[in-house]
MILUMKOL-835854 format. One record per residue: residue number from 1; x negated, y negated, z negated of N, C-alpha, C, O in turn. Coordinates in steps of 0.1 Angstrom, whole numbers. Example, Ala and Ser with C-alpha at 12.3 -4.5 7.8 and 13.67 -1.06 7.14 Angstrom:
<pts>
1/-132/57/-78/-123/45/-78/-132/33/-78/-142/33/-85
2/-128/22/-71/-137/11/-71/-129/0/-79/-134/-11/-80
</pts>
This chain:
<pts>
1/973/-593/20/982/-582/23/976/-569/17/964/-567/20
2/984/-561/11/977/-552/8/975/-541/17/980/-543/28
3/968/-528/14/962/-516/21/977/-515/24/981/-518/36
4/988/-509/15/1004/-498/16/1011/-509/28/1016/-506/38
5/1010/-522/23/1022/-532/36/1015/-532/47/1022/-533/57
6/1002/-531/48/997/-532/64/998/-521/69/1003/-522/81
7/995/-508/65/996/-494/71/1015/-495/75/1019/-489/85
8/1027/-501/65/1038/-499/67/1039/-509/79/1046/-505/88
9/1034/-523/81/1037/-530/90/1037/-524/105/1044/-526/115
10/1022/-515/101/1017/-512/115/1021/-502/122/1017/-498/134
11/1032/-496/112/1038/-486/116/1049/-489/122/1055/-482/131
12/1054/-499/117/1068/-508/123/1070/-514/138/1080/-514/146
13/1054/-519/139/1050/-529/150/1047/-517/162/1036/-511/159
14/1052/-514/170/1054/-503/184/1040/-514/187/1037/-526/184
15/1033/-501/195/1018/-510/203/1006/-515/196/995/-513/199
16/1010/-523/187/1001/-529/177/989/-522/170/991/-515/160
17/982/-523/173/965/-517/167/957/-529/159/957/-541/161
18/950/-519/148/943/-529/141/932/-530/152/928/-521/159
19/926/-545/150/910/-551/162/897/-544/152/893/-549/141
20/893/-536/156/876/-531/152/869/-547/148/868/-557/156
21/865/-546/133/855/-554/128/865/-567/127/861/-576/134
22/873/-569/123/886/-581/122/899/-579/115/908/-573/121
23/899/-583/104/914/-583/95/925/-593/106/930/-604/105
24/927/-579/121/936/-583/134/939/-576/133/936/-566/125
25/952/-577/145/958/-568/150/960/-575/165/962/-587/167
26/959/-566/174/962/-568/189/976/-558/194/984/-550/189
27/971/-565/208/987/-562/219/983/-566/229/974/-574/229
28/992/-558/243/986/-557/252/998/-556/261/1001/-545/265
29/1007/-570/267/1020/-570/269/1018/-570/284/1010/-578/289
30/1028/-559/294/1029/-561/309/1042/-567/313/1050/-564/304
31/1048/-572/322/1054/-573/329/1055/-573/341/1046/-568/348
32/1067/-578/346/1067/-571/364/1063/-580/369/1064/-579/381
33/1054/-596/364/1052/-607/375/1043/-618/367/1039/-616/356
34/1042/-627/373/1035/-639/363/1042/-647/358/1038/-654/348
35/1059/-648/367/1066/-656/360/1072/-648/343/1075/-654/333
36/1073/-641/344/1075/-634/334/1070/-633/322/1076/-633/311
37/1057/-632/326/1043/-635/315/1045/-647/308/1043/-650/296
38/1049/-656/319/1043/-670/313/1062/-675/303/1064/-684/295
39/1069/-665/308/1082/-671/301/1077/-669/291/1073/-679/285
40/1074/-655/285/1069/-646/275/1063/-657/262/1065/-658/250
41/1055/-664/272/1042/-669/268/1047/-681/258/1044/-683/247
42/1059/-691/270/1064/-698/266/1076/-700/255/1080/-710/251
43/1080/-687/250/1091/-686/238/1084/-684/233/1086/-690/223
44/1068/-676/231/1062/-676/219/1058/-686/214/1059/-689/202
45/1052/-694/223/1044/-709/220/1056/-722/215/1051/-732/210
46/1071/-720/215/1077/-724/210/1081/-723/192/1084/-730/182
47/1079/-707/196/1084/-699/181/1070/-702/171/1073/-704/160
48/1058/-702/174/1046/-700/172/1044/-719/164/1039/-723/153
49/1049/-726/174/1047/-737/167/1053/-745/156/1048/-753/148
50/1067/-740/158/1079/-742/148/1069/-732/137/1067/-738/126
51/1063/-722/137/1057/-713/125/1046/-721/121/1044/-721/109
52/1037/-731/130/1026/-737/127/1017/-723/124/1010/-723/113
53/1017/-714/133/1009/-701/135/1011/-695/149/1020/-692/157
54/995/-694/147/992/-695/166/984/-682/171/974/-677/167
55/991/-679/180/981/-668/184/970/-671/196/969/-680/205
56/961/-662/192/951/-659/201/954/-647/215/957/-635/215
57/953/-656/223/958/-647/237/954/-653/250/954/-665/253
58/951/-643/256/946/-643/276/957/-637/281/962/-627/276
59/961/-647/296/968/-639/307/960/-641/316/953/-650/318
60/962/-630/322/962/-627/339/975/-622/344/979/-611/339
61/980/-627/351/988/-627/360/999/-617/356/1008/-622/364
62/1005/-608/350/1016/-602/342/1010/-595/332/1017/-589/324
63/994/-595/329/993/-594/314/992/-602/306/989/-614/310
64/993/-600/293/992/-613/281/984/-599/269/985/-587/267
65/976/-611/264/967/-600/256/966/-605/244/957/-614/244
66/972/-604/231/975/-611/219/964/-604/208/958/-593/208
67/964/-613/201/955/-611/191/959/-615/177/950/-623/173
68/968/-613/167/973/-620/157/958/-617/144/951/-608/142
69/958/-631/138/955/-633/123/957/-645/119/959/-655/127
70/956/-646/108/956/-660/101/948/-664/96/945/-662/84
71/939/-675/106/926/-680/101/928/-690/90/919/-698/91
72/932/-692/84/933/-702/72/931/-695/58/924/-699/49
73/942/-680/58/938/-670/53/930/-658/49/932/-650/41
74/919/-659/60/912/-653/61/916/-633/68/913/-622/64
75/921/-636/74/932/-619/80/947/-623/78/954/-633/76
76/951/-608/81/964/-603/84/975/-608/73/976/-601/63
77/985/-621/73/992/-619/66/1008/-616/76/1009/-611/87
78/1016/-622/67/1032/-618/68/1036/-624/80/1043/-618/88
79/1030/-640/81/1029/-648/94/1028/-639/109/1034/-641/119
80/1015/-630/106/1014/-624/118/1025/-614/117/1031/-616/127
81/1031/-604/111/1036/-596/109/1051/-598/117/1057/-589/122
82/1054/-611/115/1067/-620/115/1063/-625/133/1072/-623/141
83/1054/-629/137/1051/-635/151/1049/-620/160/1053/-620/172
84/1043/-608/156/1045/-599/164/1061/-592/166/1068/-591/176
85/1063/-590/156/1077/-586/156/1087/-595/166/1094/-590/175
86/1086/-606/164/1091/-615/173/1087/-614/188/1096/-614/197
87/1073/-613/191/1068/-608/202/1074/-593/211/1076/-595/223
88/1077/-584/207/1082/-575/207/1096/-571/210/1101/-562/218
89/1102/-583/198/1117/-587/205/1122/-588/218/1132/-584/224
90/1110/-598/221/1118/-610/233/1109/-602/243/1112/-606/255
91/1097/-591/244/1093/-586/252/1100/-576/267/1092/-571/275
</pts>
């Protein structure tokens, strides 16, 4: 990905920060409960697998803490760009 699409992605992506020392980006999603988290959790892990791209993520109890890259690619491609956005959506 280049330098101009990542700076425009990350301007697109509300929340999204690049991870210090990691071609990442994170997020840091609340809700009002755990059932909620774990819905959250569970339309991504649907969408995520139909993508065969997965994210890296912890909950506790209405947080969920995401971490997108694409380890096969070595960093940030379109994949992640495409699974945050989606994240976001259904948030």
């Amino acid at each position: 990905m280049t330098p101009e699409r990542r700076a425009d992605a990350l301007a697109s992506l509300t929340g999204w920060q690049p991870v210090a020392g990691r071609d990442a980006i994170t997020k840091t999603f609340y809700f009002k409960s755990f059932n909620q988290a774990f819905a959250f959790m569970t339309r991504v892990a649907l969408a995520a697998e139909k993508a065969d791209h997965h994210p890296e993520w912890f909950n506790v109890y209405n947080r969920v803490e995401v971490t997108l890259t694409t380890h096969d690619a070595g960093g940030l491609t379109e994949k992640d760009i495409k699974l945050a956005t989606f994240m976001n959506e259904i948030a």
